[in-house]
C-alpha positions as a Markdown table, in Angstrom:
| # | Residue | x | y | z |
|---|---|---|---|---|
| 1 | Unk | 11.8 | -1.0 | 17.9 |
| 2 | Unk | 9.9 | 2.2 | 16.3 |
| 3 | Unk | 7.4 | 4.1 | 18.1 |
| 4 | Unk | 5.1 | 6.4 | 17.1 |
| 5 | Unk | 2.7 | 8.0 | 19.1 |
| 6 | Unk | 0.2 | 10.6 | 17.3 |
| 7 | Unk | -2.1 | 12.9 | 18.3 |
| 8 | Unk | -4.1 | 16.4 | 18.2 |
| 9 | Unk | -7.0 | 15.0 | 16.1 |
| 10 | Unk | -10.0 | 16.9 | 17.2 |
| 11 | Unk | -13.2 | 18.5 | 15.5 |
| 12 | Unk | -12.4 | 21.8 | 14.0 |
| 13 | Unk | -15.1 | 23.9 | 11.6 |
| 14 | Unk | -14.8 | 24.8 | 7.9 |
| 15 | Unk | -11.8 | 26.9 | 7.5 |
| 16 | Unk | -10.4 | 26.4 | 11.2 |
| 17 | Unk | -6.6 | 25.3 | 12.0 |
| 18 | Unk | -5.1 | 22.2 | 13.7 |
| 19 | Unk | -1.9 | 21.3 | 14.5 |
| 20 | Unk | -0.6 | 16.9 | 14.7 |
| 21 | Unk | 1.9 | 15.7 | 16.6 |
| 22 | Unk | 4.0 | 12.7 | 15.7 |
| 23 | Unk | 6.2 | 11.6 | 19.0 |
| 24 | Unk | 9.4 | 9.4 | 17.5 |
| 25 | Unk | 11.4 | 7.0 | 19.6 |
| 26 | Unk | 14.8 | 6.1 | 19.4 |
| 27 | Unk | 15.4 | 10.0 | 18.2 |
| 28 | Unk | 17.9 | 8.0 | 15.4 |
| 29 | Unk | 14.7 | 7.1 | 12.8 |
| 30 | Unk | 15.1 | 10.6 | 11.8 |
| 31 | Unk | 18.5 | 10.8 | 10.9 |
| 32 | Unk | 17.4 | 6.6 | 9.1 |
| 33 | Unk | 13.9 | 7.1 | 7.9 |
| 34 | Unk | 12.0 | 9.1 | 5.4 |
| 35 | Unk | 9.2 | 9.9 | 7.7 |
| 36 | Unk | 5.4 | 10.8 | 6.2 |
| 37 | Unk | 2.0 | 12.2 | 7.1 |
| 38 | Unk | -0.4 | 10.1 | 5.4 |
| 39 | Unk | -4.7 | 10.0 | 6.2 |
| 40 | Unk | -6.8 | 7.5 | 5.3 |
| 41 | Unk | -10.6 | 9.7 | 4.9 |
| 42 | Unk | -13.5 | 7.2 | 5.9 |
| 43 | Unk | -14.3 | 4.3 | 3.0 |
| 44 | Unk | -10.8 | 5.3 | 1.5 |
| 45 | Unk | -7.4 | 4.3 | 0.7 |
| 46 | Unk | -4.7 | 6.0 | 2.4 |
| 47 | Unk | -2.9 | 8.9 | 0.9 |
| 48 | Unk | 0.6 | 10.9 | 1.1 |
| 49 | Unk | 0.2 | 13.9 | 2.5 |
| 50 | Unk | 3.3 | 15.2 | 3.6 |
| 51 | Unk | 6.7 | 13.6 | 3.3 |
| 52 | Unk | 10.5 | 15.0 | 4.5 |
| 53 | Unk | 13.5 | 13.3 | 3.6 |
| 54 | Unk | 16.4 | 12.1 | 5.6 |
| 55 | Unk | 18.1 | 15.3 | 4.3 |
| 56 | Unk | 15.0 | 17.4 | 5.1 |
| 57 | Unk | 13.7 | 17.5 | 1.4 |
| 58 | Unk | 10.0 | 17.9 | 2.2 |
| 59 | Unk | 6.8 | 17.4 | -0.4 |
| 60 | Unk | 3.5 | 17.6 | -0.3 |
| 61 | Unk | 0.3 | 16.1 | -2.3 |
| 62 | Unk | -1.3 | 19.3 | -4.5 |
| 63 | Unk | -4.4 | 19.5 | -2.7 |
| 64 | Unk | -2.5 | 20.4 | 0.8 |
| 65 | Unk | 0.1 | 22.9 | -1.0 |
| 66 | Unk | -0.1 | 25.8 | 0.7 |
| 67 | Unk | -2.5 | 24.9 | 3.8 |
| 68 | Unk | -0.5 | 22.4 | 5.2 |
| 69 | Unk | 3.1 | 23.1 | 6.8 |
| 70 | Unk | 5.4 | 19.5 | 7.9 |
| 71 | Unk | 8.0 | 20.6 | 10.4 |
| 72 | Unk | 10.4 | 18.4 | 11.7 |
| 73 | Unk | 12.4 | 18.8 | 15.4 |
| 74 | Unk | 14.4 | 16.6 | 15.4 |
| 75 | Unk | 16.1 | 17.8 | 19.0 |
| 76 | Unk | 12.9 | 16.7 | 20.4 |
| 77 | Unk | 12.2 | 13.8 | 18.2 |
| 78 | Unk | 9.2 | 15.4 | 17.3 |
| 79 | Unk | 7.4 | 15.9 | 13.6 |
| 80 | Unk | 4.5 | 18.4 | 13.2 |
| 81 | Unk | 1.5 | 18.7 | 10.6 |
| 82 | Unk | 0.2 | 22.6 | 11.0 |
| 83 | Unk | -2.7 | 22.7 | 9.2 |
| 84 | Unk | -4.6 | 25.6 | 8.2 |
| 85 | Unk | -7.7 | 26.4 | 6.0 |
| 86 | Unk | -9.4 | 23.0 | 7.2 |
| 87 | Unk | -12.0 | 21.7 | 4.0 |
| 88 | Unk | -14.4 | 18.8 | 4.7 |
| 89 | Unk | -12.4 | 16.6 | 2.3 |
| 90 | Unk | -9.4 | 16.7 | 5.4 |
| 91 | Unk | -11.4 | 14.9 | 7.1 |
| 92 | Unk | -9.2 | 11.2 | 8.1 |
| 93 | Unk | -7.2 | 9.1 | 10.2 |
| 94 | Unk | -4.0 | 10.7 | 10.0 |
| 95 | Unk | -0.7 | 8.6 | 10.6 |
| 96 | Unk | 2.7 | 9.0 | 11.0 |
| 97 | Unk | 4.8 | 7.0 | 9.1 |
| 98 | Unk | 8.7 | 6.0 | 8.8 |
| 99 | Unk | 10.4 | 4.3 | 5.9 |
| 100 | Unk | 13.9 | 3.4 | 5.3 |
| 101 | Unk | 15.4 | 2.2 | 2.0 |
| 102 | Unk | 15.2 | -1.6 | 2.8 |
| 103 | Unk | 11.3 | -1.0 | 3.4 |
| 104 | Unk | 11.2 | -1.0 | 6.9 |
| 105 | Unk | 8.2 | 0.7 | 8.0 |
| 106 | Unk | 6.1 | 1.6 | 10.6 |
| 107 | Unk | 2.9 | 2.9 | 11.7 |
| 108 | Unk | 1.3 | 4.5 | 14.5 |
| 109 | Unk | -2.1 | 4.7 | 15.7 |
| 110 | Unk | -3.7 | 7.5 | 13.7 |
| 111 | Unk | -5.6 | 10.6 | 15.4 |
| 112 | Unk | -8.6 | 11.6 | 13.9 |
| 113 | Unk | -9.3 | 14.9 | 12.2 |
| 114 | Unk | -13.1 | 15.8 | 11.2 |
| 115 | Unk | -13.8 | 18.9 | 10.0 |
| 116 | Unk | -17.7 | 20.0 | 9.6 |
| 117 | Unk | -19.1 | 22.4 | 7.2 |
């Protein structure tokens, strides 16, 4: 079974930087799973924000390009979102999320990010 533990959601003002944490167990859904940042902003649908590949292909949705850094350790079964330049419109639920090519999926919890003007 897949678990996913999120966090490092906090308040954070226009501009201002935050760094998520995605904790994976077993450390194999790495080397099995394309694993994704999405965030669901409040009355939304969720969204893609950051997505690496098995091989460590990594994409991101245009309005994150060059704000938002995914890293992935994979030694400490670990995935990052570094997030920099904070908007109001970052404000969500973020989630962790693996996927494999069968569909198997999972989700974590989420950890809120709100970012005031």
């Amino acid at each position: 079974q897949v678990q996913l533990v999120e966090s490092g959601g906090a308040l954070v003002q226009l501009g201002g930087s935050l760094t998520l944490s995605c904790a994976v167990s077993p450390p194999s859904v790495f080397k099995i799973y394309t694993t994704t940042w999405y965030r669901q902003p409040p009355g939304k649908a969720r969204e893609l924000v950051a997505q690496i590949t098995v091989g460590g292909g990594i994409d991101y949705v245009d309005s994150v390009k060059g704000r938002f850094t995914l890293v992935r350790e994979s030694a400490k079964n670990m995935m990052y979102l570094h997030m920099n330049g904070l908007k109001p419109d970052d404000t969500a639920v973020y989630y962790c999320h693996p996927r494999n090519l069968e569909g198997f999926e999972f989700w974590g919890q989420g950890t809120q990010v709100t970012v005031s003007s």
